[in-house]
C-alpha positions as CSV (number, residue, x, y, z in Angstrom):
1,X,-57.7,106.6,-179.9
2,X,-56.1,107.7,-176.4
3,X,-53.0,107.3,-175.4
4,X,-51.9,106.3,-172.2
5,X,-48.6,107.2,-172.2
6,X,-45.8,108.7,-175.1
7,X,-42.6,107.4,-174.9
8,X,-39.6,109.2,-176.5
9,X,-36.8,107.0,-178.3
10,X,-33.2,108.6,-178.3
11,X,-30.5,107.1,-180.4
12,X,-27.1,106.7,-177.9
13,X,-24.0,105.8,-179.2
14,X,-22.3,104.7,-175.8
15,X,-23.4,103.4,-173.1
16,X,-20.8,104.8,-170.8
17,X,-21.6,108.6,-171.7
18,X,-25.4,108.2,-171.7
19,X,-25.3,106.9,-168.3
20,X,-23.1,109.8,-167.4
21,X,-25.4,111.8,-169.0
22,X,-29.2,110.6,-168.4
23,X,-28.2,109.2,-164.4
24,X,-25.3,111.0,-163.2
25,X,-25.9,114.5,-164.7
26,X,-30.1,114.3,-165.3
27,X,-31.1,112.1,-162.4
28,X,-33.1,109.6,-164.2
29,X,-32.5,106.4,-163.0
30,X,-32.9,103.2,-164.7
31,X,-36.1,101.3,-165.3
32,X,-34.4,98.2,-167.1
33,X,-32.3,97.3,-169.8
34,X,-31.9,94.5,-172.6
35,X,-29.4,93.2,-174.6
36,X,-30.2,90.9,-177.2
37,X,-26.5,89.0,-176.1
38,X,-23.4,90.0,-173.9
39,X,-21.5,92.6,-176.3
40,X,-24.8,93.6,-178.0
41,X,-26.1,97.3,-178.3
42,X,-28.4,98.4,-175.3
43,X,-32.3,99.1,-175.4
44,X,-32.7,101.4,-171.9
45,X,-35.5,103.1,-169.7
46,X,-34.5,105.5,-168.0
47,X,-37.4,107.1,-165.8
48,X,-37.4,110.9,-163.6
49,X,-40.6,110.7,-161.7
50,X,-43.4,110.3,-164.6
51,X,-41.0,111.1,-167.2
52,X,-39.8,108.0,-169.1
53,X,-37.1,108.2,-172.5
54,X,-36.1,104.9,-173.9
55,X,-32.4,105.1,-174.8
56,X,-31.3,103.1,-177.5
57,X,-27.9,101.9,-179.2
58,X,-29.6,100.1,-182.5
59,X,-29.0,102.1,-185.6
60,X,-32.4,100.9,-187.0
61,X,-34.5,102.3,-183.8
62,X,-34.2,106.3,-183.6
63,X,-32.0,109.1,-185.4
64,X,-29.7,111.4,-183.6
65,X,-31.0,114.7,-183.4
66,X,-34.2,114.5,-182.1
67,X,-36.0,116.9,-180.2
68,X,-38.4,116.0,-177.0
69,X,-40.3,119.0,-175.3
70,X,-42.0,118.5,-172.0
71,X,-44.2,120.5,-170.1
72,X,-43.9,120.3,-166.5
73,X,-43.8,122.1,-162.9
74,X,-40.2,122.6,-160.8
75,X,-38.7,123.7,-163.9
76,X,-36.4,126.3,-162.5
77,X,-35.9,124.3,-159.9
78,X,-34.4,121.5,-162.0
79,X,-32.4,124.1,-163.7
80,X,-30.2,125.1,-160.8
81,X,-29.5,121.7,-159.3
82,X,-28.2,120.6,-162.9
83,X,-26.4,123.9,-162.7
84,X,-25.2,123.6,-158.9
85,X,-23.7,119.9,-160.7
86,X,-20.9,122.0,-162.3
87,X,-21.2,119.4,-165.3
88,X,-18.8,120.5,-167.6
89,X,-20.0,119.6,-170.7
90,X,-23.6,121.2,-169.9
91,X,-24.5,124.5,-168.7
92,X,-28.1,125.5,-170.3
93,X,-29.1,129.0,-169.6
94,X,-32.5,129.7,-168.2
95,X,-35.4,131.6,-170.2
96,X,-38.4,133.1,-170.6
97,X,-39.8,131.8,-173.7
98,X,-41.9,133.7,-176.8
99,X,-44.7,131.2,-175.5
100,X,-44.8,132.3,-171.6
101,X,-42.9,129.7,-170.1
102,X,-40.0,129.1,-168.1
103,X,-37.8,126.7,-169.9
104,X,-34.6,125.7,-170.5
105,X,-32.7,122.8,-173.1
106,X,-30.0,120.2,-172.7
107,X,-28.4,118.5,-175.5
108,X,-27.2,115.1,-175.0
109,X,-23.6,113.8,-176.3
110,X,-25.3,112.2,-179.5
111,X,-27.0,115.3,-180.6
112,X,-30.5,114.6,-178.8
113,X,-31.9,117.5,-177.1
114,X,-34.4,117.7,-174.2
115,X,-36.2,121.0,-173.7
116,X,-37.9,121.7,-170.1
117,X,-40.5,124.1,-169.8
118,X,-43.0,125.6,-167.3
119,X,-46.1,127.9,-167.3
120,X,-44.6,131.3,-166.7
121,X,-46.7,132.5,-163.8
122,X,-45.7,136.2,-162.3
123,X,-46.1,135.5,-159.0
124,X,-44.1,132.4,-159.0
125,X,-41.3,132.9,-161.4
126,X,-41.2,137.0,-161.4
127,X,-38.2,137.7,-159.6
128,X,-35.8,134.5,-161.9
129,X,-33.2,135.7,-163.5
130,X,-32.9,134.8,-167.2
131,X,-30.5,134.5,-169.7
132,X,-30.7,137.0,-172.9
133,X,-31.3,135.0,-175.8
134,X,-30.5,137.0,-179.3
């Protein structure tokens, strides 16, 4: 079997702060949403370029605390224009992993945490500054 594409499923618990946190905050935007009636928990997609989560407020679909790790380029990039956002419920520090990469993690309000890395390459990423971690 090949997969075409893995999609992560988050368990949210409101709306409100998981927009505030995937759209405002993240920059994903979203895809489209569906609610089985008005006043009904949501199913989401939220989308960043070719990353795609699926956010969901149904107790039976996912369980908070759940861990997605993706590899990607523009990594420390991403990292200072979350941190030029000043969001105050959000400041990840930047490292230089065991594994060679560039990479930092954001944990959502429901206990969901997304980690970002990049290939640490010398000539690309030699001069970051990263945070100690102990």
């Amino acid at each position: 079997m090949k997969a075409d594409q893995i999609i992560p499923v988050l368990r949210i618990f409101d709306y409100q702060k998981a927009l505030e946190f995937y759209i405002d905050w993240l920059g994903f935007e979203i895809a489209w949403e569906h609610r089985f009636e008005e006043n009904m928990p949501a199913y989401i997609e939220v989308k960043k370029e070719n990353i795609i989560l699926h956010l969901t407020e149904h107790h039976g679909d996912a369980s908070p605390g759940s861990s997605v790790f993706i590899w990607g380029e523009g990594v420390a990039d991403y990292h200072k224009e979350l941190i030029d956002k000043n969001y105050k419920y959000n400041r990840p520090g930047l490292e230089k992993t065991f594994y060679e990469a560039v990479s930092f993690t954001v944990n959502d309000p429901f206990g969901n945490k997304i980690i970002f890395n990049e290939k640490f390459v010398e000539t690309k990423h030699g001069t970051l500054k990263f945070d100690v971690i102990e």
